[in-house]
C-alpha positions in Angstrom: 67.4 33.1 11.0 68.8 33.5 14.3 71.0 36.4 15.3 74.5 36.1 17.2 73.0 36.8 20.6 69.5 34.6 20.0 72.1 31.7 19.3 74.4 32.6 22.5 71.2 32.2 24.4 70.2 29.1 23.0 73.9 27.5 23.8 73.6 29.4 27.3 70.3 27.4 27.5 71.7 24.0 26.0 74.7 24.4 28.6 72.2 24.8 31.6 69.9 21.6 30.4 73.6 19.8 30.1 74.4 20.6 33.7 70.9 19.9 35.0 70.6 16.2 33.1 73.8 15.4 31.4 74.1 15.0 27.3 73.2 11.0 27.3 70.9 9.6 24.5 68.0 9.2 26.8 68.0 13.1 27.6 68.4 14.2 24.0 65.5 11.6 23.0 63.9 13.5 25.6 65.0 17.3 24.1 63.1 16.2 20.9 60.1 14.4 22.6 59.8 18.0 23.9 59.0 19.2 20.3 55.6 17.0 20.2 54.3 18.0 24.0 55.3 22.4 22.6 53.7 21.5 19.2 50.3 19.9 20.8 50.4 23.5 23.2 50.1 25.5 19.4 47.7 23.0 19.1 45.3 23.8 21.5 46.4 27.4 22.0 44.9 27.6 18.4 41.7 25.8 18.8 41.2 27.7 21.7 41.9 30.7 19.2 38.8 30.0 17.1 36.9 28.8 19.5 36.7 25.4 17.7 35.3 23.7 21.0 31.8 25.1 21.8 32.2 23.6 25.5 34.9 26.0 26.0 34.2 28.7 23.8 37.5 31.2 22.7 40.0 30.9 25.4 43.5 31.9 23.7 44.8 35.3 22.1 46.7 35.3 18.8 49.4 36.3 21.1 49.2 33.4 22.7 49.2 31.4 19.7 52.2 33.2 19.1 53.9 32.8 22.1 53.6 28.6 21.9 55.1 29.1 18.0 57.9 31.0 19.6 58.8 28.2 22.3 58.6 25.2 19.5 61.6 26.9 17.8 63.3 27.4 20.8 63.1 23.7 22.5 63.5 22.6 18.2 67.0 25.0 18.4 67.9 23.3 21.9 67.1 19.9 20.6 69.7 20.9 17.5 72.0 22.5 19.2 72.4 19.5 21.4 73.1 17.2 18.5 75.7 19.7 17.0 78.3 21.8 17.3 76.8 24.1 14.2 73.4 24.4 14.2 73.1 27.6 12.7 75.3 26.0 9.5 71.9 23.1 9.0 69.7 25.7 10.0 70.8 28.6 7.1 71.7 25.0 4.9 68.0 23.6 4.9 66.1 27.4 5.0 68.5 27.6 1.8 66.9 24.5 0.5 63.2 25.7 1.1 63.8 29.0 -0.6 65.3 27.6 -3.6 62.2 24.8 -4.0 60.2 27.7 -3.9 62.0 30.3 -5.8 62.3 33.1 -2.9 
């Protein structure tokens, strides 16, 4: 899914975060708590899409619904890379998995 350089970022990225607030339980809890405040930004980035709240009207692009899909899987690749050392082996592993339930 990702290439050699997306996953050098994403390491490059998990190295920073380690520098910033160490690798303790408490910051990786954290790391995936991340995932539910980046999904809820889809969300509303989405309902702001169609318009779904007549107060507000349309307020987001289906770029910018894009854009918030884009940073879930990055803080969701952060959040694995900082529980392993091979997150590209559970990644391909589970994607695997989906296909083959589905016959792609």
């Amino acid at each position: 899914m990702l290439n050699t350089d997306q996953w050098s970022t994403i390491h490059r990225l998990v190295n920073w975060l380690d520098q910033q607030n160490g690798r303790n339980p408490n910051e990786i809890a954290l790391r995936i708590l991340k995932l539910a405040e980046e999904q809820g930004e889809v969300a509303q980035a989405w309902i702001g899409y169609t318009g779904q709240n007549p107060r507000k009207g349309t307020t987001h692009t289906l770029d910018q619904v894009a854009e918030e899909l884009v940073d879930v899987i990055v803080t969701a690749t952060v959040a694995l890379t900082s529980i392993t050392d091979k997150p590209d082996v559970f990644l391909n592993a589970k994607l695997a998995k989906i296909a083959a339930r589905v016959n792609v």
